[in-house]
C-alpha positions in Angstrom: 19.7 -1.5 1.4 16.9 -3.4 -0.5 16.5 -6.9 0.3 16.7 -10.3 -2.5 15.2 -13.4 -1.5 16.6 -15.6 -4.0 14.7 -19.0 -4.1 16.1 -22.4 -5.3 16.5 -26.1 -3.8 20.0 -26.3 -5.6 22.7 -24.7 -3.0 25.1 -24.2 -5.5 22.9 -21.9 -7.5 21.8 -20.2 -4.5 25.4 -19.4 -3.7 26.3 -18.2 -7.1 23.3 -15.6 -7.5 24.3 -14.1 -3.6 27.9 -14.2 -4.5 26.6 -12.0 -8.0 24.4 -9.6 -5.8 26.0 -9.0 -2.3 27.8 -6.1 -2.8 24.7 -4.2 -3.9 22.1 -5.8 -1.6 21.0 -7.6 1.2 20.9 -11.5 0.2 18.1 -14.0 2.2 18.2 -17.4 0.6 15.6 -20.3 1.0 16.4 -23.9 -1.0 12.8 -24.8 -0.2 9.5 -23.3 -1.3 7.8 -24.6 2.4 9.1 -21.6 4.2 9.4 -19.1 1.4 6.1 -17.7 3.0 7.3 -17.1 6.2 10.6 -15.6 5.1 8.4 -13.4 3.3 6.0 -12.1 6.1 8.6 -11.9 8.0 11.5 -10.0 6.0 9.5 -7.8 3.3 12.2 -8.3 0.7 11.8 -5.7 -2.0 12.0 -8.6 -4.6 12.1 -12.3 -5.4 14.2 -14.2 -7.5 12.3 -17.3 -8.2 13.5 -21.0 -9.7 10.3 -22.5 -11.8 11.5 -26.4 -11.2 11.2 -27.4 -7.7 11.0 -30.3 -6.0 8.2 -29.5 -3.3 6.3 -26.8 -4.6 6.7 -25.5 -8.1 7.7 -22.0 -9.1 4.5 -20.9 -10.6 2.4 -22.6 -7.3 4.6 -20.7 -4.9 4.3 -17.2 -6.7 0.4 -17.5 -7.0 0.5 -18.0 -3.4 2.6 -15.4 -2.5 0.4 -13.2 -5.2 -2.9 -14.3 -3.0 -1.4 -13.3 0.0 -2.4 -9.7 0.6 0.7 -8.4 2.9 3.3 -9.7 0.3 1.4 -9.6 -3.1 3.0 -6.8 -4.1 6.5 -8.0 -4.0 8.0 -8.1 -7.5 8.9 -11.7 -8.9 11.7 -13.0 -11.1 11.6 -16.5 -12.2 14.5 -18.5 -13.2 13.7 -21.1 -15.2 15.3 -23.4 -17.6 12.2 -23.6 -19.6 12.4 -21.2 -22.9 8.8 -22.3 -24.8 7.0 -19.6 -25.5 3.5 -20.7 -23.5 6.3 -21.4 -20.2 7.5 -17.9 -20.5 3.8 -16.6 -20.8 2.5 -18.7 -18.4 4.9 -17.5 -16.0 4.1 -13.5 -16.7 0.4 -14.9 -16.3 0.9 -15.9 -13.0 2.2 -12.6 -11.7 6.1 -12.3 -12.9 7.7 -9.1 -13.7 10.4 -10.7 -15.8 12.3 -13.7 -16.7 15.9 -15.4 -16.5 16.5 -18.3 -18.3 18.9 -20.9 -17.2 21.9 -21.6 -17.4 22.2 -17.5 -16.9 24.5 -14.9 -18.0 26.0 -13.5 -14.6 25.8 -9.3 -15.8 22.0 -10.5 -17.7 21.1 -11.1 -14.2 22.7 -8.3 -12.4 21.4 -6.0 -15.1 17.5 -7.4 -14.5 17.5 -7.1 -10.8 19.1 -3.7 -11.1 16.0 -2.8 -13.8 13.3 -4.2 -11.1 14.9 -2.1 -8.3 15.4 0.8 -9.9 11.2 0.5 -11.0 10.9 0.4 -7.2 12.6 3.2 -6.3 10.7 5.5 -9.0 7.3 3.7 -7.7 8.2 4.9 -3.9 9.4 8.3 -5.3 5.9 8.5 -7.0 4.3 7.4 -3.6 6.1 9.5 -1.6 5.4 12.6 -4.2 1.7 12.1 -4.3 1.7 12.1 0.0 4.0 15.1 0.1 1.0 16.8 -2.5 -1.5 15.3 -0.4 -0.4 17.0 2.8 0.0 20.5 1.1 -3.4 20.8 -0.3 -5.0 19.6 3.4 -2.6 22.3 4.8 -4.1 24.7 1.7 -7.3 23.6 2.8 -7.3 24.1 6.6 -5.8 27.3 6.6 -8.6 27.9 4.3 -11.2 27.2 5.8 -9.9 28.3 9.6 -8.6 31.4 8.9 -12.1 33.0 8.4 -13.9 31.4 12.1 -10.4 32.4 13.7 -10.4 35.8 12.5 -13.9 36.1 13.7 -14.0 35.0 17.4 -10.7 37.0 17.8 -12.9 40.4 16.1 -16.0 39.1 18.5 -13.5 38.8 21.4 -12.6 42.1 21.5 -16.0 43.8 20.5 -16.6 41.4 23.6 -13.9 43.5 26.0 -15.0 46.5 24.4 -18.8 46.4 25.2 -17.9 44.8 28.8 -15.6 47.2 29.4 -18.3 50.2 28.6 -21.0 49.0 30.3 -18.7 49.0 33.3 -19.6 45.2 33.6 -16.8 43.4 36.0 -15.3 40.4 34.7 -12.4 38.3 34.8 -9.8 39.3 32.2 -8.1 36.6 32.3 -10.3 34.2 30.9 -10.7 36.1 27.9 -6.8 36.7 27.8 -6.8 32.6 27.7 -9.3 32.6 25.2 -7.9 35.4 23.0 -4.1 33.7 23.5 -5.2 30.7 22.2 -6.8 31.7 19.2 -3.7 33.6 18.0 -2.1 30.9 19.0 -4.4 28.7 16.7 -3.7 31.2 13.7 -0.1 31.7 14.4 0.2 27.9 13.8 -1.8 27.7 10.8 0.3 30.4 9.2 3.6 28.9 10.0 2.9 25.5 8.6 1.4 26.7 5.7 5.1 28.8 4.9 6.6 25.6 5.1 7.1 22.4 3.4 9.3 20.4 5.4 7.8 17.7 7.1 7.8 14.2 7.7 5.3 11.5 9.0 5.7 9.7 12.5 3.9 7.6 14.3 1.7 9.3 16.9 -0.1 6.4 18.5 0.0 2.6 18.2 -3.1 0.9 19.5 -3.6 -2.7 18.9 -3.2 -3.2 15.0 -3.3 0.5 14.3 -0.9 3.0 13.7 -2.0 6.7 13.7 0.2 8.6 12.1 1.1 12.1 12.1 2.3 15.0 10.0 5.7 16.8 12.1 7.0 19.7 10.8 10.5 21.1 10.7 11.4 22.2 13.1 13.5 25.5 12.5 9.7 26.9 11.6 8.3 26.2 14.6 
């Protein structure tokens, strides 16, 4: 369920926006801009609703903070404002905003405007997630590529290999060459089946410190 962080010092308002939104998402509220940072960092919501007029910190300070902070910059930002001038409404778009809700607001105006931001979300991670899936493909396309040809020659070499030890009466250890020979079919059997299939997903492989490698597991009725 995406997460709302609705943001403004009057409870009341607070209240009414959650009450207008929780049966469609998950609500965090803050009534002060001081830890709207923290929440932020801490809880990723997938968009802001945002009162211009506060007491502490105003609405426009707060969201070029937030828009300076790298890890939540990209969160989306509504303001609510009671401000309708022209160079306010700019002003606000200026400083990052997606969109606007003046105050005091029409309960489905609002519904309808969140809705319109989420659903821009969900076709931006559809994008994202299309242009991974695309990148994965082509590197599988490009691996089997460029492997296929050294596979297919050690395993011809391996067995000229056999062939001329075995002719020159030469002793030596079959199975070392069985290893050999079992793991290069092995290499190219697993080559072809992942590049029959496109079902696959990405999971971590090893977390070290403040990295995550990642890597590509594939389904696994192919394996």
């Amino acid at each position: 369920m995406r997460k709302i962080l609705i943001v403004d010092d009057i409870p009341s308002n607070l209240k009414l926006m959650g009450d207008l939104l929780i049966n469609e998402f998950e609500i965090l509220a803050c009534n002060s801009a001081s830890n709207v940072i923290d929440v932020c960092k801490k809880n990723k919501p997938d968009l802001i609703l945002l009162d211009i007029m506060m007491p502490e910190i105003d609405g426009l300070t707060l969201c070029q903070i937030i828009k300076s902070s790298d890890d939540i910059s990209q969160i989306p930002i509504i303001f609510i404002t009671a401000k309708t001038e022209p160079e306010d409404i700019v002003k606000g778009f200026e400083f990052g905003a997606v969109d606007y809700i003046t105050k005091p607001f029409n309960p489905l105006e609002l519904q309808m405007r969140v809705r319109n931001q989420i659903a821009l979300l969900d076709q931006r991670d559809q994008i994202i997630e299309l242009e991974k899936y695309n990148s994965i493909l082509a590197m599988i396309v490009t691996a089997n590529h460029e492997l296929n040809q050294p596979l297919t020659t050690i395993q011809g070499y391996l067995h000229l290999l056999k062939d001329e030890l075995n002719d020159k009466g030469i002793a030596f250890n079959q199975k070392y060459l069985q290893k050999i020979e079992s793991s290069v079919d092995q290499m190219a059997s697993t080559l072809e089946k992942y590049s029959s299939t496109k079902e696959f997903e990405i999971t971590s492989y090893l977390k070290t410190g403040n990295s995550n490698i990642k890597m590509v597991k594939f389904s696994e009725k192919h394996r």
